[in-house]
C-alpha positions in Angstrom: 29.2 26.3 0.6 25.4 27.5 -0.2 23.1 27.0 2.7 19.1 27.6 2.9 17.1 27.8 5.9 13.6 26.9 4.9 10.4 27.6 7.1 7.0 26.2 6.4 4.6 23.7 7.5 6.9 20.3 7.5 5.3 17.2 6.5 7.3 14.5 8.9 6.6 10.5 9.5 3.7 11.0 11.6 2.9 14.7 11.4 2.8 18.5 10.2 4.3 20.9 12.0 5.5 24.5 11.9 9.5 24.1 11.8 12.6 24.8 9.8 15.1 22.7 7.8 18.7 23.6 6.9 19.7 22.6 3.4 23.8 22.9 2.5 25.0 22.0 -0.9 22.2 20.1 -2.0 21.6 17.7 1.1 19.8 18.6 4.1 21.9 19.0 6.9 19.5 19.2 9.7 15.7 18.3 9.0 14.7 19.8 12.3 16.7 22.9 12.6 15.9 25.1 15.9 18.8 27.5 16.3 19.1 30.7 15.1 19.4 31.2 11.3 22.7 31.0 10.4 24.3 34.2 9.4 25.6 32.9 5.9 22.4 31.5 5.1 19.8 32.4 2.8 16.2 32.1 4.4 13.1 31.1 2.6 10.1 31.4 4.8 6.7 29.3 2.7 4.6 30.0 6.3 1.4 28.1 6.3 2.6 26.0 2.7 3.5 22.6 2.9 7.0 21.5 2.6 7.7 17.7 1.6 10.0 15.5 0.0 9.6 15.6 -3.9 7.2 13.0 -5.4 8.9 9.9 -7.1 7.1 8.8 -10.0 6.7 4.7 -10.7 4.6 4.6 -13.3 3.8 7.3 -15.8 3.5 6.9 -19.7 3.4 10.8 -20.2 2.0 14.3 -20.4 0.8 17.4 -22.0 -0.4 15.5 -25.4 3.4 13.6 -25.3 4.5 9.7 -24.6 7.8 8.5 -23.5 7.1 5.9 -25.9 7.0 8.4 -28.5 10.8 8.4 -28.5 11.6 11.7 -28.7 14.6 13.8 -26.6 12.7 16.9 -26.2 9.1 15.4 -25.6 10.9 13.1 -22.9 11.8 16.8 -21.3 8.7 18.0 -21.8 7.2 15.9 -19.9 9.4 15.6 -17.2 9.3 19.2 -17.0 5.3 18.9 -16.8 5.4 15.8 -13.7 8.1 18.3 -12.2 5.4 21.7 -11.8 3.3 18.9 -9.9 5.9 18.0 -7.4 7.3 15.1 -8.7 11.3 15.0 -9.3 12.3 11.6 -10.1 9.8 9.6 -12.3 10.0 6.4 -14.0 9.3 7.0 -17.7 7.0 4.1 -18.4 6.3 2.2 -22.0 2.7 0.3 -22.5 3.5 -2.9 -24.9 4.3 -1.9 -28.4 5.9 -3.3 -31.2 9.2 -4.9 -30.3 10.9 -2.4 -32.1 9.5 0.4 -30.6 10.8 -1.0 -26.8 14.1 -0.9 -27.9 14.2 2.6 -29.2 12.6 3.8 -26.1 15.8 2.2 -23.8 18.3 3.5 -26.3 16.4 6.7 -25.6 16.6 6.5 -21.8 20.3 5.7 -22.4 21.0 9.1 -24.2 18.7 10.7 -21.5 20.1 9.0 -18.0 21.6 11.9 -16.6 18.8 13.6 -16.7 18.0 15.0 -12.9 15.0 13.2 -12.8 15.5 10.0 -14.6 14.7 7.2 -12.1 15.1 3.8 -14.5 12.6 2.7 -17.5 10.0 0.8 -16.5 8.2 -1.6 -19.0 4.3 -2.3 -18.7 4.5 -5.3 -21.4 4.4 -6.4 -23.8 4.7 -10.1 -21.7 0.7 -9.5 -19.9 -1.8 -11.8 -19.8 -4.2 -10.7 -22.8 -7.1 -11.8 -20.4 -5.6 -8.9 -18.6 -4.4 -6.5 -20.7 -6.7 -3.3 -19.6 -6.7 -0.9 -22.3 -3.3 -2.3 -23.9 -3.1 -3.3 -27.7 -3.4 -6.7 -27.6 -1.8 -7.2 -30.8 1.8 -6.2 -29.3 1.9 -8.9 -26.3 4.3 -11.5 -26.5 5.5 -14.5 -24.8 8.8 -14.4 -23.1 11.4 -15.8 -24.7 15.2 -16.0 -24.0 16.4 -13.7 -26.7 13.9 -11.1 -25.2 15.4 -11.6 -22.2 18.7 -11.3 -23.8 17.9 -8.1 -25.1 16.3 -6.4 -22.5 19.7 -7.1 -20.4 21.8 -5.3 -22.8 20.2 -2.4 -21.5 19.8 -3.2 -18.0 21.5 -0.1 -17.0 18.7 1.9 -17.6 16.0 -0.9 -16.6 14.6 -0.1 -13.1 11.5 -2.1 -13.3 9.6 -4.7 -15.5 5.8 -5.4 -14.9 5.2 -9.4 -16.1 2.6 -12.0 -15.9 4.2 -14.5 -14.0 1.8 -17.2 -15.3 2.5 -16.8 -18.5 4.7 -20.0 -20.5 8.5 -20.0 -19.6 7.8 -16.7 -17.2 10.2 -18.3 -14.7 13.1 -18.4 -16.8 12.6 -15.3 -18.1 12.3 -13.7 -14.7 15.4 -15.1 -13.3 17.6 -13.4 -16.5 15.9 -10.1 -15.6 16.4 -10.6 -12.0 20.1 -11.9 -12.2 20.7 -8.8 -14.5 19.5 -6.9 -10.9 16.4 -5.5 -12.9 13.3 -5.5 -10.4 10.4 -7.9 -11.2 6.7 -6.6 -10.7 3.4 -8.6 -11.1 0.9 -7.2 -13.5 -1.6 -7.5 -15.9 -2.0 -10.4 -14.7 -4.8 -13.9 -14.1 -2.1 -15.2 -12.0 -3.8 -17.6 -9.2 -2.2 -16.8 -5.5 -0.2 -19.9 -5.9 1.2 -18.7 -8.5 2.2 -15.4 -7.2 3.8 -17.1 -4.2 6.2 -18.9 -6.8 6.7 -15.6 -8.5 7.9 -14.1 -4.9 10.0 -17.2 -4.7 11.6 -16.0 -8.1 12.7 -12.5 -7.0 9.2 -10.6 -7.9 9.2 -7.7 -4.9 6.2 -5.4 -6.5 2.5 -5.5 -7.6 1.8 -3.1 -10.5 -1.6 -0.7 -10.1 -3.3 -3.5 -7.8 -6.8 -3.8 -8.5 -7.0 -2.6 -12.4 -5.9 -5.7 -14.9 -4.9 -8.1 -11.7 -7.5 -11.7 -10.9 -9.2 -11.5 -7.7 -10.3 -14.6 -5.8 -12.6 -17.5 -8.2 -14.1 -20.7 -7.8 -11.8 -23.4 -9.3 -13.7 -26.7 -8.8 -15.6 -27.4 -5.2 -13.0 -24.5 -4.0 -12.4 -20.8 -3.9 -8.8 -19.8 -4.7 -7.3 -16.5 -4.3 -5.8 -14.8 -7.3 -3.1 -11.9 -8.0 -4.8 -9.2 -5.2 -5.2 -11.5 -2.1 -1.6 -12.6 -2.7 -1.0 -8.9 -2.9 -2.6 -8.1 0.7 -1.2 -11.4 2.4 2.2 -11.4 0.7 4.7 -9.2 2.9 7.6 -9.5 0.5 5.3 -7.7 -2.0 4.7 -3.6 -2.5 1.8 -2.8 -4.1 1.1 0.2 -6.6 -2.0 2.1 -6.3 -3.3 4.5 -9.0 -4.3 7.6 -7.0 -6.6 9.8 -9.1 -9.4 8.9 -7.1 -11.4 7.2 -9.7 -8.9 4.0 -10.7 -9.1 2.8 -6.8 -12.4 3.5 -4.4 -11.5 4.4 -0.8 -12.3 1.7 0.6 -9.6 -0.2 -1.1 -7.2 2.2 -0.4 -8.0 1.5 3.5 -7.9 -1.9 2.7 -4.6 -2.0 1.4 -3.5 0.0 4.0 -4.4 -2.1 6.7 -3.2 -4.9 4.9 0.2 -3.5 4.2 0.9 -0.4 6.2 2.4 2.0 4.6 5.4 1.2 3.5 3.9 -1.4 1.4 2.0 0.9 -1.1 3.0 3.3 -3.4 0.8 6.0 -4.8 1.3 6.0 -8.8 -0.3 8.4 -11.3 0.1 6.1 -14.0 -0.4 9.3 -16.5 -1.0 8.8 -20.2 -0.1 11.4 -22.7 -3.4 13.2 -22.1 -2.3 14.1 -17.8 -2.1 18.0 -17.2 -3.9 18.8 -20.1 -7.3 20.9 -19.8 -10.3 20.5 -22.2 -8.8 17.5 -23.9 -11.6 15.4 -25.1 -9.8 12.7 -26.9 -6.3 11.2 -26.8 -3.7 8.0 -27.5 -2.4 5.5 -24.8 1.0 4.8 -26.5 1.8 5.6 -30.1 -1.1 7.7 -32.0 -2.5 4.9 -34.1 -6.1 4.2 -34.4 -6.4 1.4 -32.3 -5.1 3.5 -29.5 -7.5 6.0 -29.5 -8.9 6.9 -25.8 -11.7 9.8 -24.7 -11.2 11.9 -21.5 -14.2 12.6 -19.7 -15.1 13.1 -15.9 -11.2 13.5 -15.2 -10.3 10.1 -16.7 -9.5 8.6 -20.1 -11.5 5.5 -20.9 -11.6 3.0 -23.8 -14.2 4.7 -26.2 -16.9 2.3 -25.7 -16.0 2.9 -22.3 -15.2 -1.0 -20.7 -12.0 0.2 -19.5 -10.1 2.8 -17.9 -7.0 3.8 -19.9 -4.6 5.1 -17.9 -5.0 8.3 -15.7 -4.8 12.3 -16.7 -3.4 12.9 -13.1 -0.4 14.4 -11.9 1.6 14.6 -8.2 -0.3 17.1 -6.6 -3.7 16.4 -8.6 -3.7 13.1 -6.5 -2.6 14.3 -3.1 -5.8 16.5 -3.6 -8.1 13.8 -4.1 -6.5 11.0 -1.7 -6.6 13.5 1.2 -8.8 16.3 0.4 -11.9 13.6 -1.2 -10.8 10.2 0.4 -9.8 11.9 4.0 -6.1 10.4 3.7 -3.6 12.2 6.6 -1.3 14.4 4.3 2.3 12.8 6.0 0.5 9.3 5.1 0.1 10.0 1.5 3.3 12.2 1.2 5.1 8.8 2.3 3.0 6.2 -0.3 4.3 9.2 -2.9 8.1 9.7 -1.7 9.4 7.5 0.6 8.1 4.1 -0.1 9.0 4.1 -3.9 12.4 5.8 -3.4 13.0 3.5 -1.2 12.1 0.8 -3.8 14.4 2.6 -6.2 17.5 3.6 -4.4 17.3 2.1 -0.7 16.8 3.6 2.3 19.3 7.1 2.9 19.3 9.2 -0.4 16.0 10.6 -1.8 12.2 10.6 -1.0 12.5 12.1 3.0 12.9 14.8 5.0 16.1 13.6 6.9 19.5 14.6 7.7 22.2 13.5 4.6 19.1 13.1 2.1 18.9 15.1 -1.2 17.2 18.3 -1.1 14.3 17.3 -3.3 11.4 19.3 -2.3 7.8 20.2 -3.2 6.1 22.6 -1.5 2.0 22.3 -1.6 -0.6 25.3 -0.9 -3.5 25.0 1.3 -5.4 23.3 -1.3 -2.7 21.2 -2.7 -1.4 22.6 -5.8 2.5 23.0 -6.5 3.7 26.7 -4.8 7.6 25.4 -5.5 9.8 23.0 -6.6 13.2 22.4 -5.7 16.2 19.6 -7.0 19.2 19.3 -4.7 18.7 23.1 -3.0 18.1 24.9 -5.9 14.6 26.3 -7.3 13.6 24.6 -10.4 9.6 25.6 -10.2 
């Protein structure tokens, strides 16, 4: 029985606060300890560092010059390893759309690499987006939904947490109800859906809204009326959580406080979505997805970009680089932002009494934050890992 006392400054629901947590065999067995230390117990004391629940990871393609899509073992470590030094300890290796092929090696590779500690599920970005849509996505590798891609993505729905899909697109809804039915969770994005449509897509078992605001349709004039597209469904919609990309330069503030008046917070998760070039320094160039040409991305002003620079293309941040800018630059309180990062997706992910909190019975996932942010320590059920 191996039991840690850990002092610090404890992000809670509502709050920091000085305080001490007991930890036992991996779980934390009281999140608000104030007894004295227990004799057997080993005592780590982080004093003014934060301590909060490890960051769980939607949406990221990547790190240190490596893709999940790249389908490689040891790059897939790699960069978990990277996301990890940031705080995050479950993450959802994500795959932009590729060529068909390509989708199916990357699940066989999440099947060989499901037990590892931080694998949280595969989730798919495409290929089935709307191409007026697509962001910073090869066009040339979206399809339409078909049965027998349906069919095929079930075969490895053991590994499937999520699948981003534009519900407007033809035979969507029959497509969605085999991923559904195979219990793998639907997510609107990349999308010119109309509201209407999203409403039927809600109907149809779609519970998520991927990086709302980049590549979703706004409101537009359809005739003598204005109809709402994919993000006033979003905001209206309560059966929908919405990601947010938090490196401060995908989504302004003022969305952000939109969203969050909108939703609350358990209705947004904070996402990185991190391309190959995230926690890199002085890269100038880099690849969403595969390293072809037509992939080619620059980095510049702490972003990648299309190169004639109409689009964002995914994000170079990591977990703690974006609790830096969404409270230290947008003014966001620390336990709200620790909750769009932890609790609200692993809720998403695994319900509501294992992972993502600092509560009695949960896993002992923890990150603990310096005064300006950056990853001090990083522990996995108890035990130091950073």
């Amino acid at each position: 029985m191996a039991r840690t006392l850990f002092r610090g400054q404890i992000v809670r629901a509502e709050k920091v606060e000085a305080g001490a947590m007991l930890v036992e065999d991996g779980k934390i067995l009281c999140a608000d300890y104030r007894g004295e230390a227990p004799e057997s117990a080993e005592i780590v004391d982080f004093g003014k560092r934060y301590l909060l629940p490890g960051f769980v990871e939607l949406h990221a393609h990547g790190g240190g010059g490596e893709d999940f899509g790249d389908c490689d073992a040891d790059a897939f470590s790699r960069i978990c390893a990277l996301h990890l030094s940031h705080g995050v300890t479950r993450i959802c290796p994500t795959l932009t759309a590729c060529a068909w092929e390509r989708t199916l090696a990357f699940l066989r590779l999440c099947e060989r690499m499901r037990t590892h500690p931080m694998f949280a599920g595969a989730h798919l970005e495409g290929p089935f987006l709307s191409p007026q849509m697509c962001g910073a996505q090869n066009t040339a590798c979206l399809l339409r939904p078909t049965a027998s891609y349906a069919a095929q993505l079930c075969d490895h729905r053991v590994v499937i947490s999520r699948m981003t899909l534009a519900p407007e697109l033809p035979d969507a809804d029959a497509f969605a109800q085999q991923l559904w039915k195979a219990g793998i969770a639907l997510s609107v994005g990349h999308s010119d859906a109309d509201a209407e449509t999203v409403r039927r897509a809600v109907s149809l078992g779609y519970t998520q809204v991927t990086h709302l605001f980049c590549s979703t349709s706004a409101r537009k004039k359809r005739g003598s009326y204005v109809i709402g597209g994919v993000a006033e469904a979003a905001l209206t919609e309560d059966a929908l959580t919405v990601e947010l990309i938090g490196d401060g330069h995908h989504i302004c503030r003022e969305s952000f406080l939109l969203t969050l008046r909108c939703k609350g917070t358990d209705g947004v998760c904070v996402v990185s979505d991190a391309m190959r070039a995230a926690g890199q320094t002085g890269v100038t160039e880099s690849f969403l997805g595969a390293k072809l040409p037509e992939n080619r991305v620059i980095v510049e002003d702490g972003v990648a970009k299309l190169p004639d620079r109409s689009s964002f293309a995914g994000s170079v941040a990591v977990g703690d680089t974006m609790v830096a800018a969404l409270c230290g630059r947008y003014g966001l309180p620390l336990w709200t932002v620790s909750a769009m990062m932890s609790r609200v997706p692993a809720r998403l992910l695994y319900g509501a009494n294992r992972y993502g909190e600092l509560k009695d019975g949960f896993a002992a996932d923890l990150a603990v934050l310096d005064a300006d942010y950056r990853t001090h320590a990083v522990y996995l059920a108890g035990k130091r890992v950073y």
